[in-house]
N, C-alpha and C positions, 0 to 999 in steps of 0.2 A: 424738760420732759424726760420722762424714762422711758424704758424698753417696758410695752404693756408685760401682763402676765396673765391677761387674755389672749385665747388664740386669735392672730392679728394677720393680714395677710401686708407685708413691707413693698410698695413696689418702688424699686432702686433707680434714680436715675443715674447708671454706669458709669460712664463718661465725665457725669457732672462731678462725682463721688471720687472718683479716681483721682482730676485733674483739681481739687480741691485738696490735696495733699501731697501732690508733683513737686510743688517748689522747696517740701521740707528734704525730699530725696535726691541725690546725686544719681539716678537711677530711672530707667528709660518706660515710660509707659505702663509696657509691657508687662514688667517686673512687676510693678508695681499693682497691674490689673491680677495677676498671675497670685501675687502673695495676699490680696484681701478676696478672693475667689476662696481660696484655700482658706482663710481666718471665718468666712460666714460662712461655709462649710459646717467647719468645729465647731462653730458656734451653734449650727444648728441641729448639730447631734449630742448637746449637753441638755442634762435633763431640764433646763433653764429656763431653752430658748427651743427646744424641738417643737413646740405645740403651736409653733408659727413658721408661717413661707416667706419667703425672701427671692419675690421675683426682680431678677438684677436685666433691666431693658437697657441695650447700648444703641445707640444712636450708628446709623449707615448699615452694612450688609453685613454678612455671617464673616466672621473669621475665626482661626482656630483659635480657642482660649480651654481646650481640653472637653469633658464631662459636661453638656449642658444640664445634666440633671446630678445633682451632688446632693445627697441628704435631701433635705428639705428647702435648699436653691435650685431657682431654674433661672437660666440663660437665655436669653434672646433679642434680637437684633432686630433696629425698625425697618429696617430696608430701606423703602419708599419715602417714610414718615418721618416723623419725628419721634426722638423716646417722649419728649411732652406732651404728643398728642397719643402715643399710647397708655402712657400712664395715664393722663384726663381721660380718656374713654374707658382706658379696662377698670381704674378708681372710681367711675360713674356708675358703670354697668355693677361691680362690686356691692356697692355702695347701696346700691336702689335693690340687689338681691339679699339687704340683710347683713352683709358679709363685713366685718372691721377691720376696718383699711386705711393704712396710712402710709402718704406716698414721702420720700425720703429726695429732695432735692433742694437747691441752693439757688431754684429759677425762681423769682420773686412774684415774677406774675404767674407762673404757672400756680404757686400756692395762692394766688388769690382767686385762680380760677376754681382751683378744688375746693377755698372755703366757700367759695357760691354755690357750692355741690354738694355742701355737708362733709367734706374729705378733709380730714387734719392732715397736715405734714409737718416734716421734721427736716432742719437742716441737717447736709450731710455730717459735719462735723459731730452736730448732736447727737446724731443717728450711731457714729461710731464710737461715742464717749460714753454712750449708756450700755454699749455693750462690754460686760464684764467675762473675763474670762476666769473660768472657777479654779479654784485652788485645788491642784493633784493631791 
């Protein structure tokens, strides 16, 4: 699958996303949260990819990770919850308002929840192999 070229709304499981490419890194979390913050960023101020949100939900409470609103990403943290049970409700609620949504995680049963919802997803890996970054 690709990156649509309809406006798409991406809801990110953080965590999942992140810790899905920890083991290619010598390099601590953080960093690594910190440097794909900043790459969907850029990505979502290219004429490409601007016409779509890129909501990135981290799993536990607020911590600082800079700008929760960057371009056309937003930031936010489940607290209480789970990021799974916010992406299946806010990808529900989306969903049923019309709205083209595809949730971005590596939980196997959370995307069989979302196909019982009408919700496509995409593994993280795939998610970040379709994004292409444009030639300066």
């Amino acid at each position: 699958m690709y990156t649509s070229t309809k406006p798409t709304i991406y809801l990110i499981d953080g965590l999942n996303l992140i810790r899905s490419f920890l083991y290619e890194f010598t390099r601590p979390e953080e960093e690594v949260t910190a440097d794909f913050l900043d790459f969907l960023e850029d990505i979502s101020q290219t004429e490409r990819y601007c016409m779509h949100t890129y909501e990135v939900i981290f799993d536990g409470t607020f911590r600082p990770l800079g700008p929760l609103y960057r371009g056309g990403v937003h930031i936010s943290f489940a607290e209480e919850d789970s990021a799974d049970q916010i992406i299946c409700e806010r990808a529900n609620f989306l969903a049923q308002s019309g709205q083209r949504v595809i949730a971005v995680t590596d939980d196997r049963q959370l995307q069989e929840t979302l196909k019982s919802l009408g919700v496509k997803s995409l593994f993280c890996r795939k998610f970040y192999q379709s994004l292409k970054i444009p030639e300066k």
